[in-house]
C-alpha positions in Angstrom: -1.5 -26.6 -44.8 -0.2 -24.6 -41.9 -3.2 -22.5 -41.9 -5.2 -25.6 -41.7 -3.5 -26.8 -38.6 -3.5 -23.6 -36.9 -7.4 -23.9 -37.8 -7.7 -27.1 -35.9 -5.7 -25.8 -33.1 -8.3 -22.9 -32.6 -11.4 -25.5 -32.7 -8.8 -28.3 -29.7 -9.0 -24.9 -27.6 -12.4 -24.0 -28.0 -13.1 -27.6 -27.1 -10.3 -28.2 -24.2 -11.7 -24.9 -22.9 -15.1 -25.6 -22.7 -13.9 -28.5 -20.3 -12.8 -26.1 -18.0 -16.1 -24.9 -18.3 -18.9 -25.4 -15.8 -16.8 -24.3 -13.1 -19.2 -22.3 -10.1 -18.2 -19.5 -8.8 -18.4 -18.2 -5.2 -21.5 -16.1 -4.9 -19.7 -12.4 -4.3 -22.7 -10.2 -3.6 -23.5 -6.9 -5.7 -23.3 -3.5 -3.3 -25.1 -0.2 -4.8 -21.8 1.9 -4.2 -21.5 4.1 -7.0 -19.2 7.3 -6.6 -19.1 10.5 -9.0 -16.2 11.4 -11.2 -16.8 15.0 -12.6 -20.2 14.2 -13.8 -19.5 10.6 -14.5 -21.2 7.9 -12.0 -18.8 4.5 -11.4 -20.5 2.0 -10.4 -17.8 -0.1 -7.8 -20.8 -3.0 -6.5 -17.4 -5.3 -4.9 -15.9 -2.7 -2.2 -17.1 -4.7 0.5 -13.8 -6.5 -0.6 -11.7 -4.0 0.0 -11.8 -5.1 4.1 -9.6 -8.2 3.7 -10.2 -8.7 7.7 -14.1 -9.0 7.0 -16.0 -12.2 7.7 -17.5 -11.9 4.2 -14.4 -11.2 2.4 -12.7 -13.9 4.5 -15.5 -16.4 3.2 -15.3 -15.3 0.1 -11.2 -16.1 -0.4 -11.6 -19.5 1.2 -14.4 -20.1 -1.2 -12.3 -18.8 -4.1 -9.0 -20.5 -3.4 -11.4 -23.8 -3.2 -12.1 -23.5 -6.9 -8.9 -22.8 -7.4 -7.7 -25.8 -6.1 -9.9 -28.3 -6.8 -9.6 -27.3 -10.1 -5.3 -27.4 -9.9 -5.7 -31.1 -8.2 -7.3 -32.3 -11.3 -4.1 -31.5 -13.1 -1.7 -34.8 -13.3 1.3 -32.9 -14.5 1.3 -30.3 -11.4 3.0 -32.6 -9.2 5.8 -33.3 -12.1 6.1 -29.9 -12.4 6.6 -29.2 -9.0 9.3 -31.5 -8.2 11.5 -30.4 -11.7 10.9 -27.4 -10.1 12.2 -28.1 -6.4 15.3 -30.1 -8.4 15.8 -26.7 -10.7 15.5 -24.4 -7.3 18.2 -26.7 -5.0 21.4 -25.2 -6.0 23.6 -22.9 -4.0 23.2 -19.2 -4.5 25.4 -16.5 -3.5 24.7 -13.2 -3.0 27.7 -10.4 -4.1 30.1 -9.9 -1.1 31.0 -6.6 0.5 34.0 -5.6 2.8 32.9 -4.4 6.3 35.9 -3.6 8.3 37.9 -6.7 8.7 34.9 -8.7 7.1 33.9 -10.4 3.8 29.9 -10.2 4.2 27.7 -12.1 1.9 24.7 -14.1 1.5 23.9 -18.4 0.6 21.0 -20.1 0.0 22.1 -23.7 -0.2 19.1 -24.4 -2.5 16.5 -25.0 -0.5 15.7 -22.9 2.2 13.4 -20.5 2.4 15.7 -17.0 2.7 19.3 -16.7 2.5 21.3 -17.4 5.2 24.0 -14.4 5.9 27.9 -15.4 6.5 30.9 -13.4 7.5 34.8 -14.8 7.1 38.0 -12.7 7.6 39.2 -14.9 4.3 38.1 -15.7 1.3 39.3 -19.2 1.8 38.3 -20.2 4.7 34.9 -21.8 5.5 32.6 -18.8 6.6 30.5 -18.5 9.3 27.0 -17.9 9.8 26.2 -14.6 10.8 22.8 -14.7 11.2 19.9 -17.4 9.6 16.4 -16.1 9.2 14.9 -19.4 8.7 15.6 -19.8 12.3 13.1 -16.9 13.0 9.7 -18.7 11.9 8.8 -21.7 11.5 7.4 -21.7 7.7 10.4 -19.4 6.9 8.2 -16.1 6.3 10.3 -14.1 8.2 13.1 -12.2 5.8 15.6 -10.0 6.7 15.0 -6.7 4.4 18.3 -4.8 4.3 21.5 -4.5 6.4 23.8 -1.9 7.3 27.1 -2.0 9.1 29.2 -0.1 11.0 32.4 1.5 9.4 34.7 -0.8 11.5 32.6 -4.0 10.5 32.1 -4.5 14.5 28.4 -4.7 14.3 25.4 -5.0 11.7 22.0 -3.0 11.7 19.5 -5.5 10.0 16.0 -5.3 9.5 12.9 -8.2 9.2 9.9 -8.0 7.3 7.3 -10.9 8.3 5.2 -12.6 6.1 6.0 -10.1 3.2 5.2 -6.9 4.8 6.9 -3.8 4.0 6.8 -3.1 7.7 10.2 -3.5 9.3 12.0 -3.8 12.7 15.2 -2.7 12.6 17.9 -4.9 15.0 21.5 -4.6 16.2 24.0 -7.8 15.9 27.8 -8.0 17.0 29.4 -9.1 14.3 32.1 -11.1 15.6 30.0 -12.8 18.4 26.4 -12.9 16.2 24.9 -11.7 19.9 22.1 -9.2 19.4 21.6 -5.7 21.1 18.5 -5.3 23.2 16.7 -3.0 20.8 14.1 -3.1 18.8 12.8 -0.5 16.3 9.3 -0.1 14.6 7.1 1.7 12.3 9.8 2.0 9.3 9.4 0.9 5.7 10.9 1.5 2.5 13.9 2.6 4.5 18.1 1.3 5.3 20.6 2.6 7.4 23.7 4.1 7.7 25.8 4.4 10.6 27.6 7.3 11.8 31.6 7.1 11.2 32.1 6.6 14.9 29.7 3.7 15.1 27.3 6.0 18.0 24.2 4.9 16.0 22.6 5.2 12.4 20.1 7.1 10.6 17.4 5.6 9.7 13.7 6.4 8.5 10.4 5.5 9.8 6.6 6.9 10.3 4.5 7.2 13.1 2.5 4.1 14.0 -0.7 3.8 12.1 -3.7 5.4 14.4 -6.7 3.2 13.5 -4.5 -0.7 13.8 -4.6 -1.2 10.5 -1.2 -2.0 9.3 -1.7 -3.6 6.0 -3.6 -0.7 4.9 -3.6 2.7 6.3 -1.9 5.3 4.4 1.5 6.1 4.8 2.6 9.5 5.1 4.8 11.8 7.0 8.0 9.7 6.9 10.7 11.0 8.9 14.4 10.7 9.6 16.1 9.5 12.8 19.2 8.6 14.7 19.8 6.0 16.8 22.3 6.1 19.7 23.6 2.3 20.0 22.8 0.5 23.3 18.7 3.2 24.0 15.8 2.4 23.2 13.6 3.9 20.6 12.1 6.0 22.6 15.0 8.1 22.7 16.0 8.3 19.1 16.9 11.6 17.7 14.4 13.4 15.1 16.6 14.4 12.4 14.9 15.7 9.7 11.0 16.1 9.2 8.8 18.6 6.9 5.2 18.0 8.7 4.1 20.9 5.7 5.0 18.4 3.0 3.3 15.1 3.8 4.0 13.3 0.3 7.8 13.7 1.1 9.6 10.6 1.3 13.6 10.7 2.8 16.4 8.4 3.0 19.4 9.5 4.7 23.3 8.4 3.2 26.5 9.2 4.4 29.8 10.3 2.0 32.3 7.3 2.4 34.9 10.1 4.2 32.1 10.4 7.2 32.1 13.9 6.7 28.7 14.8 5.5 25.4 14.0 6.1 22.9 13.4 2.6 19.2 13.4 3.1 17.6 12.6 0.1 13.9 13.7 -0.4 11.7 12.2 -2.9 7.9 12.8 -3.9 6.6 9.0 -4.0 8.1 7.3 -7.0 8.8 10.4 -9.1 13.1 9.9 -10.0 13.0 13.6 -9.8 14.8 14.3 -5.9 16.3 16.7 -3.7 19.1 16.5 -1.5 20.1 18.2 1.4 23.6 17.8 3.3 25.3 18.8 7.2 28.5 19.1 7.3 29.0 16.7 10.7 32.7 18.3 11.3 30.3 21.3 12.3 29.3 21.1 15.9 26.3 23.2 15.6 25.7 22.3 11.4 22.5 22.3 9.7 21.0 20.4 7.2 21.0 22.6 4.1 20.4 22.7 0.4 22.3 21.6 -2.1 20.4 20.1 -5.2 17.3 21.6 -4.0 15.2 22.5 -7.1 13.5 19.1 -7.6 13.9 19.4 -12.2 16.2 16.0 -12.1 17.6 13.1 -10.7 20.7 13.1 -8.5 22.6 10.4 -7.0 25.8 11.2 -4.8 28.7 9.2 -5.9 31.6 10.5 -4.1 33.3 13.7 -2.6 36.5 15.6 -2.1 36.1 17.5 0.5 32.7 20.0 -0.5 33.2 19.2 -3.9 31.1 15.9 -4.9 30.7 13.2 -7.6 26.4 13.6 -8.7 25.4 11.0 -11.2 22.4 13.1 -12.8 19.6 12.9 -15.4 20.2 17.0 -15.5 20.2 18.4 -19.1 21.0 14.6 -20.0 18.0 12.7 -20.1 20.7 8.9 -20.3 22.7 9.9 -17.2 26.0 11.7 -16.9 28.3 12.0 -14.2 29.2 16.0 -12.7 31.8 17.3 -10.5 30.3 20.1 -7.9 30.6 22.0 -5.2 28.3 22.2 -2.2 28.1 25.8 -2.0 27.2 25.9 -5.6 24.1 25.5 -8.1 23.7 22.7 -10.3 23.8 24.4 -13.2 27.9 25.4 -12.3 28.7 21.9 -12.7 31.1 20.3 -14.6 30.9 16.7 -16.9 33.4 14.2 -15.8 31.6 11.1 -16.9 29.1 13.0 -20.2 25.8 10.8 -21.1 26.4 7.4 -23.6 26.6 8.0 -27.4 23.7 6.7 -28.9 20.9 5.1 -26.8 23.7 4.2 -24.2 22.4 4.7 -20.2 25.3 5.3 -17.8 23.0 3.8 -14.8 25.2 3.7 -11.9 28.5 4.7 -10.9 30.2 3.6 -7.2 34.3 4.9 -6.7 36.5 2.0 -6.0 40.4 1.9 -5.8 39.7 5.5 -6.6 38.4 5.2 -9.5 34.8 4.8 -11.6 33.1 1.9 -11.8 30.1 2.4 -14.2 27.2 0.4 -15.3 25.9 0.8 -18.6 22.7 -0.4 -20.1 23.0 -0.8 -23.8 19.6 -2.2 -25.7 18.6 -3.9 -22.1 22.3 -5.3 -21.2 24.9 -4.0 -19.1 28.2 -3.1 -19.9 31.0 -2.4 -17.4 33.7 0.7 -17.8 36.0 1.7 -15.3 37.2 5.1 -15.7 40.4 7.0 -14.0 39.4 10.8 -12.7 40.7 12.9 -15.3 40.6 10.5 -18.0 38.4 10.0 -20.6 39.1 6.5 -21.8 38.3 3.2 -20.0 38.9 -0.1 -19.7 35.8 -2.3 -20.1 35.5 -5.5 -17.5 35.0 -8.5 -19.9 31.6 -10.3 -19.4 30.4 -14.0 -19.5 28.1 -12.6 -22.7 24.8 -10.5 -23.2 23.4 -10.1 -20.0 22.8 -8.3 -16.2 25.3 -7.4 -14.2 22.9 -6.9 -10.9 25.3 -5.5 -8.4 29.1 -3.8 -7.7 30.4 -3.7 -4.7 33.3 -2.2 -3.1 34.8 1.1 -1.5 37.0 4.2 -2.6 39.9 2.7 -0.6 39.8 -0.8 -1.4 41.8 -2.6 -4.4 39.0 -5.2 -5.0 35.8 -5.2 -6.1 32.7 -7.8 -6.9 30.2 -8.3 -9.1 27.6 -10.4 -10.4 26.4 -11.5 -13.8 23.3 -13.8 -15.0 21.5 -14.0 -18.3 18.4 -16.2 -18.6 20.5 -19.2 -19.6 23.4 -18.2 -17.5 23.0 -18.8 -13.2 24.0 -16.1 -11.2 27.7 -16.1 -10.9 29.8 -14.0 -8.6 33.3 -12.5 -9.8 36.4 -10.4 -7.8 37.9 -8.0 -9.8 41.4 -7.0 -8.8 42.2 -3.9 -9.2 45.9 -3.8 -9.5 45.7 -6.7 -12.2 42.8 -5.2 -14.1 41.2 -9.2 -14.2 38.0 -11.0 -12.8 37.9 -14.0 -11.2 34.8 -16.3 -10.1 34.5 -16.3 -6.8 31.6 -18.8 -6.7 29.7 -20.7 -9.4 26.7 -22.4 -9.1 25.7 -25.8 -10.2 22.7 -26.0 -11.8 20.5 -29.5 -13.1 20.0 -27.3 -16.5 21.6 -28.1 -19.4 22.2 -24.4 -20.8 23.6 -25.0 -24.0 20.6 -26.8 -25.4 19.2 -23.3 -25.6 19.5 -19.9 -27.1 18.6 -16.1 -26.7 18.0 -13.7 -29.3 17.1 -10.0 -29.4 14.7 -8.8 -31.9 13.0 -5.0 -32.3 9.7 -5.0 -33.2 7.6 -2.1 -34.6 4.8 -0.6 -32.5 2.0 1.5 -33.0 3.4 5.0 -33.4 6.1 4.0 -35.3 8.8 3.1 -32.9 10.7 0.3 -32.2 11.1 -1.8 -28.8 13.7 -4.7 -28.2 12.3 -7.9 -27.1 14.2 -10.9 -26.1 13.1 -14.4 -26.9 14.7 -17.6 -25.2 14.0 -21.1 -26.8 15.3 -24.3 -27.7 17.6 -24.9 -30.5 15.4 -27.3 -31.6 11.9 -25.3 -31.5 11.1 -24.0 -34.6 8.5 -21.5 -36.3 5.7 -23.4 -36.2 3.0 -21.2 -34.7 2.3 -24.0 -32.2 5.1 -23.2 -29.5 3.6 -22.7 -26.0 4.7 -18.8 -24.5 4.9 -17.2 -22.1 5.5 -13.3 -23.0 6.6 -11.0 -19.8 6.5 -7.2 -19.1 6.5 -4.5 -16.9 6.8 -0.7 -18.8 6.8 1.0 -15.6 8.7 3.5 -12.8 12.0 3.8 -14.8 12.6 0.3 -13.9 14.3 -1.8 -16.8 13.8 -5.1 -17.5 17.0 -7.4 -17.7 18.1 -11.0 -18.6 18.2 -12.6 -15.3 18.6 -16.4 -14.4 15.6 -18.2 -13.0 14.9 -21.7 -12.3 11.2 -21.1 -13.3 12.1 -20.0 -16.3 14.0 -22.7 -17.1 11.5 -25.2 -16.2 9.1 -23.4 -18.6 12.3 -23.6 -21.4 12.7 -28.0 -20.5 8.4 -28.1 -20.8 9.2 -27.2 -24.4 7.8 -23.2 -24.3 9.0 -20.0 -25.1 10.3 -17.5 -23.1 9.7 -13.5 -24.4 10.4 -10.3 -22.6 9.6 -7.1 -24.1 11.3 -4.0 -23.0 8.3 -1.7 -23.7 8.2 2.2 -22.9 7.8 3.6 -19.2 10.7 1.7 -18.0 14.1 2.7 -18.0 16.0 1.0 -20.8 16.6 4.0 -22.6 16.4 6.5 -20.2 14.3 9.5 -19.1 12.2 10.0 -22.6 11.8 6.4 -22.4 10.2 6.0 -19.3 8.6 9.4 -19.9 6.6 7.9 -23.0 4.8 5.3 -20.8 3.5 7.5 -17.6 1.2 9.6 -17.2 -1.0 10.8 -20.2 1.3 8.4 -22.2 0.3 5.3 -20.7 -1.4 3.7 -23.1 1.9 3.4 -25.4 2.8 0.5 -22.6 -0.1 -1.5 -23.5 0.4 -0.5 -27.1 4.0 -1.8 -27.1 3.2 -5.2 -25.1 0.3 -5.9 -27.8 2.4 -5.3 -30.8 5.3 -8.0 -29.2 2.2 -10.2 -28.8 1.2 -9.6 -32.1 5.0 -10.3 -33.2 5.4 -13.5 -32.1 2.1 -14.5 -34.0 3.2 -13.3 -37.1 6.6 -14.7 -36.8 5.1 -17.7 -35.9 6.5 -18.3 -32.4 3.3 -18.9 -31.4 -0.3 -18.3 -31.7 -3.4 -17.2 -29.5 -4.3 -20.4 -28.4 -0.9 -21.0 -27.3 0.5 -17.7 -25.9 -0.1 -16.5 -22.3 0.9 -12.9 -20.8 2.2 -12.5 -17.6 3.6 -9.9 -15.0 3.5 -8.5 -11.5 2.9 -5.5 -9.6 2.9 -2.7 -12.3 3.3 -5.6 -14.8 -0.1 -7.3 -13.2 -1.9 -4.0 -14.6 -0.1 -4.6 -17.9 -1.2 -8.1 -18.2 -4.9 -6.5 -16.7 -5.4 -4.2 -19.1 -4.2 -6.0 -21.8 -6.4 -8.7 -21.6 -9.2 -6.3 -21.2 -8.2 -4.2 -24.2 -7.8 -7.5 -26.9 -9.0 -10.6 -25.0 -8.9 -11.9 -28.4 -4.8 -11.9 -28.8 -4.4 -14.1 -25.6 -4.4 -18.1 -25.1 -4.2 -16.9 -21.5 -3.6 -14.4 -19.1 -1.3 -14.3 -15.4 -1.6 -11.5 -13.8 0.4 -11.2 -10.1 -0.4 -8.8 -7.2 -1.6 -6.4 -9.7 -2.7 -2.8 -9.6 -6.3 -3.5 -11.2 -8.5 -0.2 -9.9 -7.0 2.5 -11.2 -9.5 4.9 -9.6 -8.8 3.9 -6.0 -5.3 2.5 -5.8 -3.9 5.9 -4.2 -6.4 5.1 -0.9 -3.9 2.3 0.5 -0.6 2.2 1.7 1.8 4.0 -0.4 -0.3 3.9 -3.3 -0.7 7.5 -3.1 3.3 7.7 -4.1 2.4 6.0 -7.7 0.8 9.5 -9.0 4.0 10.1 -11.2 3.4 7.2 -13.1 -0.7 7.1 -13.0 -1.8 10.6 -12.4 -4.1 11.8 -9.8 -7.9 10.2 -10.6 -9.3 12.6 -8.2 -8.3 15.5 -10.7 -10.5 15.8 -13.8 -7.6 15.1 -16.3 -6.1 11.9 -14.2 -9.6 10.6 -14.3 -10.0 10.9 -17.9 -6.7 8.8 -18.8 -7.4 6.2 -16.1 -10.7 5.5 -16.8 -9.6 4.5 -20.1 -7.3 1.8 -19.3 -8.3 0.8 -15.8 -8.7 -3.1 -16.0 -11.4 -3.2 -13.2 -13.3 -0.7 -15.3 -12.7 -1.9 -18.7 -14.1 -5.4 -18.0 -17.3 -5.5 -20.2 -20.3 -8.3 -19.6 -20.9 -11.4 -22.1 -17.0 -10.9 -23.1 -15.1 -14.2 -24.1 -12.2 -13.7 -22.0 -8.7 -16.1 -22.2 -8.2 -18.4 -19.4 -6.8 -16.1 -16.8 -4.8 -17.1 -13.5 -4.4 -14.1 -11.1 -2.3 -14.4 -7.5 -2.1 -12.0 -4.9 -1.4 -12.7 -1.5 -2.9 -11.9 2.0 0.2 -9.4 3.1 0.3 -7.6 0.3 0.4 -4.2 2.3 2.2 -2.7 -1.7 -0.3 -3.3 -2.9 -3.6 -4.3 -1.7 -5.3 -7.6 -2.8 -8.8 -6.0 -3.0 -7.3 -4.7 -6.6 -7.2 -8.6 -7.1 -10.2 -9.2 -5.1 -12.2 -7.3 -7.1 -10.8 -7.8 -10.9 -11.7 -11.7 -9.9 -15.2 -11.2 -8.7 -15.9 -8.9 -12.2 -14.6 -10.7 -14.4 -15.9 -14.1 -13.0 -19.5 -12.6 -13.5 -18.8 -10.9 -17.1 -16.9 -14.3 -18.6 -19.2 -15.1 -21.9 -16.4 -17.6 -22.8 -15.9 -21.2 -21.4 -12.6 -20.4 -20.2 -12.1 -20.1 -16.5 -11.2 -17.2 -14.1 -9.1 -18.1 -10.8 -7.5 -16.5 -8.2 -4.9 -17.9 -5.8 -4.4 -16.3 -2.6 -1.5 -16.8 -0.8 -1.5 -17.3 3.2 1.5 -15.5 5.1 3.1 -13.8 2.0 3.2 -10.2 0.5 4.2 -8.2 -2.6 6.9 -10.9 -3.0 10.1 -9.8 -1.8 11.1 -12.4 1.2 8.9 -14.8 -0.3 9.9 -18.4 1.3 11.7 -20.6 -1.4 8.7 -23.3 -0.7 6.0 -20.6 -1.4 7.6 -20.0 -4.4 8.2 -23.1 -6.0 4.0 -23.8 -4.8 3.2 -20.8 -7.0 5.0 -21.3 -10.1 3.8 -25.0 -10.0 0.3 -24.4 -10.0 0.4 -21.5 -12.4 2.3 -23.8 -14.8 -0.2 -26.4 -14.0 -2.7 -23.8 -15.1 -0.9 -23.2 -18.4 -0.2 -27.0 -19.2 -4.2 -27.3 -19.2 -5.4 -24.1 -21.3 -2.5 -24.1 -23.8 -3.1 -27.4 -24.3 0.5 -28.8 -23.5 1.9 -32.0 -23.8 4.9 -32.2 -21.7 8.4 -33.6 -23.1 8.6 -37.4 -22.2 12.3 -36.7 -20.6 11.3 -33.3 -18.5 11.9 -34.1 -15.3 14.7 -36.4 -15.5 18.0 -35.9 -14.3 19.6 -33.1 -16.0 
């Protein structure tokens, strides 16, 4: 009998399909490009698209976000959705305080606004004070601040803004106490902080030189540099620091030990975790920088010092993270374990020295765990958590007694905690108040069994009530990418999705960093392919488990995860009710020629080498979209300031797969106005997004939303 009713399911979504059917298609004209890979000829007939300033690429994304919504405004539930959505989104958030001097620093969002609005108080409380509101900056609220740094006597704040989702930057000055600003302004950096010298001078900070040809949301980026600069000049007169004009590809940050001693410069090769650092000695009038961890086999992460003897969390002949005690004069290899790598599959991912002691995060099977350790000691005392879930940031200092922390889990809103030191307990420091009623649902982790044998953990987030009945609307969500794990986090979009009645998966598949460097090691490069492997075989889980089924089960991810969702669709459009990819990397033989792009080649290889080629070619989802194809409904976004990366990936996936779909399923794209990659995104933009794109999946998975959703929670 169930068979039979999955049977008729299949034939409502042919038919509810085919209704979305009919839909025309802006005319995107067919160029005779082809280039020549090592004796191969690729045919790329859209790279006019590929100028997003160009009248005819400019026509062309009016005409396609016309489609798009005239087919969303034929969707009754959107506008339900969107306004459970705006109730869901208007709660306060908090962002995890820090001590800066005299001052408790932290972020709110009251619910509503489009960024966070920054406060400082001297007490914890009193009512704090706004330090500085971005959504005074712009008038649609597209103007974010991007990171902040602060002098070592809390007197003044280094901050910088990223408009309309750039990840161009200008860095300003702010007194804290008075929320006055310096006269300074500083260009041309990106992917960069700040830290300010001990005697509040100036800070370091990072930048390039300003793109030659104008072209700011394209042109490579290359030759980043570091610099000081002296509070109260211009920028003119900042100092060069540190540059290697032989070594283009060489990206640096620069850090400062919490003593003010020593200067860190940190050098990276685009997104490979393998580094380098390099330190001064600032005591020394006439220091240099100079190796230290110089031979570029690991990754190392400064977590302290004693004098020239210093705290390195490494990957080093521990592949899940350990914690070495070294001296600067010395070689890695002399170092000794303080902290030694997790039993088991345990990750120690981050350790920060507070109250003179250890605070470490672990991941264990894509959670976090929290052990404080004593120097000298090998046991510790584990913070007690709310449950199974993220604990996203810890702040504090070597010399302070306090601490705080956050935790969230996707039924649990991000709350923040103190931890006090002397009495070894957590308190909240604020609690949101969410319109979700939590305990009507549940998580559960599951390991599911992959191609080549091994086993990934997925999480899956439902109802109480929602059975196994192969008919549950889901949305399944990945990323297997850059050593970046994949974590239960709160978000009011999510639970919208869990009040429409659906099911929320997320697979922690190979190439990010749940497990540590073999992990992410197995999904890059020439092992790509076990990514898509892994996010196919949870699909395939929650079909046989009877979660879902194809009709009913849509993929989604961004960035990196938009190629997931890209390829995957392209590799078994069969196993997918629907498809969502976001700002994803879709040409795999091109998506070093913009931007920063060129920093991804330790993940995707070099497709201008003979061997890159050959693995890209084979998964690339621009080039694996094959004519008279029955494709699933498929929803992609990108956005107009997406300067990560480019939307002519996005661009031309659309146009390609719009003129291969054999199916009657339609292929949109949204392209959002005034908006990037998506950090900074405005809180409106946001809640605009995840409405139509769950308008989109209300209509092609055939929903029927619950007669209360919507009502007050």
């Amino acid at each position: 009998m169930r068979g039979r009713v999955l049977l008729v399911l299949v034939l409502m979504s042919v038919t509810l399909s085919a209704q979305s059917g009919g839909l025309k298609y802006p005319e995107a004209k067919k160029g005779t490009q082809v280039d020549d890979y090592f004796g191969t000829s690729i045919a790329d007939p859209y790279r006019w698209l590929e100028n997003s300033d160009a009248p005819d690429t400019r026509a062309w994304i009016d005409a396609e976000n016309k489609v798009t919504f005239g087919y969303l405004d034929q969707i009754p539930e959107r506008a339900r959705i969107k306004d459970r959505l705006t109730a869901l989104w208007n709660y306060e958030r908090y962002g995890v305080p820090s001590r800066e001097g005299d001052w408790y620093i932290f972020t709110k969002n009251d619910g509503l606004q489009n960024q966070p609005v920054i406060y400082r108080t001297k007490d914890l409380g009193a009512t704090p004070e706004v330090l500085l509101d971005p959504n005074t900056l712009s008038a649609k609220g597209t103007v974010a601040v991007s990171e902040m740094a602060f002098s070592d006597d809390g007197k003044y704040m280094a901050y910088s803004l990223a408009a309309s989702g750039s990840d161009w930057v200008e860095w300003k000055i702010r007194h804290v106490a008075t929320g006055d600003d310096l006269p300074e302004t500083l260009k041309w950096s990106k992917f960069s902080g700040a830290v300010w010298a001990r005697d509040g001078s100036g800070f370091y900070y990072s930048r390039y030189d300003a793109p030659k040809d104008g072209n700011l949301l394209q042109a490579v980026n290359k030759n980043q540099k570091v610099y000081f600069h002296k509070f109260n000049t211009p920028q003119e007169k900042d100092g060069l620091v540190y540059e290697r004009p032989d070594k283009p590809d060489w990206g640096f940050a620069a850090d400062i030990t919490e003593d003010g001693r020593f200067l860190l410069i940190y050098q990276s090769e685009g997104t490979d975790n393998r580094n380098r650092v390099f330190v001064r000695d600032l005591k020394d009038p006439v220091g240099k920088i100079e190796p230290f961890l110089d031979e570029f086999d690991a990754s190392y992460s400064v977590a302290g010092n004693d004098g020239d003897m210093f705290y390195v969390l490494t990957n080093r002949n521990a592949p899940r993270y350990q914690l070495v005690y070294l001296n600067r004069r010395k070689k890695a290899g002399d170092a000794m374990t303080v902290i030694p790598q997790g039993k088991g599959k345990d990750v120690l991912e981050s350790v920060r020295m507070v109250d003179d002691k250890f605070v470490t995060i672990w991941l264990t099977n894509a959670r976090n765990v929290v052990r404080i350790f004593q120097p000298g000691a090998a046991e510790s005392k584990e913070i007690d958590l709310p449950g199974i879930g993220t604990v996203e940031h810890f702040t504090g200092k070597r010399k302070h007694q306090e601490g705080f922390y956050s935790f969230t889990s996707f039924t649990y809103p991000t709350t923040i905690f103190r931890y006090d030191f002397g009495r070894e307990t957590s308190t909240v420091f604020r609690k949101p108040t969410v319109k979700f009623d939590a305990g009507k649902y549940e998580t559960e982790q599951v390991f599911v069994d992959v191609k080549d044998g091994n086993k990934i953990p997925m999480f899956i987030t439902r109802s109480k009530k929602v059975g196994k009945t192969g008919l549950n609307p889901t949305q399944l969500y990945g990323y297997g990418g850059f050593n970046i794990s994949v974590m239960p986090t709160f978000s009011p979009a999510v639970a919208a999705w869990l009040e429409m009645g659906g099911i929320w998966a997320v697979a922690n598949i190979r190439g990010g960093g749940e497990f540590g460097q073999d992990w992410y090691d197995a999904g890059r490069l020439k092992n790509k392919q076990n990514v898509f492997d892994d996010f196919i075989a949870a699909a395939e889980y929650l079909i046989r488990e009877k979660y879902t089924s194809t009709p009913k089960l849509a993929i989604y991810g961004g960035s990196n995860g938009g190629l997931l969702v890209g390829a995957c669709l392209t590799q078994r459009p069969d196993l997918f009710g629907a498809a969502m990819p976001a700002v994803g990397v879709m040409d795999m033989l091109r998506y070093h020629k913009f931007t920063i792009g060129w920093a991804w080649k330790s993940d995707y290889g070099d497709p201008d080498t003979k061997e890159g080629f050959a693995v890209n070619i084979k998964y690339s989802p621009l080039h694996n979209i094959k004519p008279g194809t029955r494709y699933p409904a498929t929803f992609i976004t990108t956005a107009d300031h997406d300067d990560r990366v480019v939307p002519a990936h996005s661009f031309k996936f659309a146009a390609t797969l719009q003129a291969a779909q054999a199916g009657p399923a339609p292929v949109l794209i949204r392209i959002e106005t005034e908006a990037g990659h998506g950090a900074g995104k405005a809180t409106s933009k946001i809640i605009e997004e995840r409405a139509d794109m769950f308008g989109f999946l209300v209509k092609e998975l055939m929903m029927t939303l619950p007669a209360a959703f919507g009502s007050t929670k």
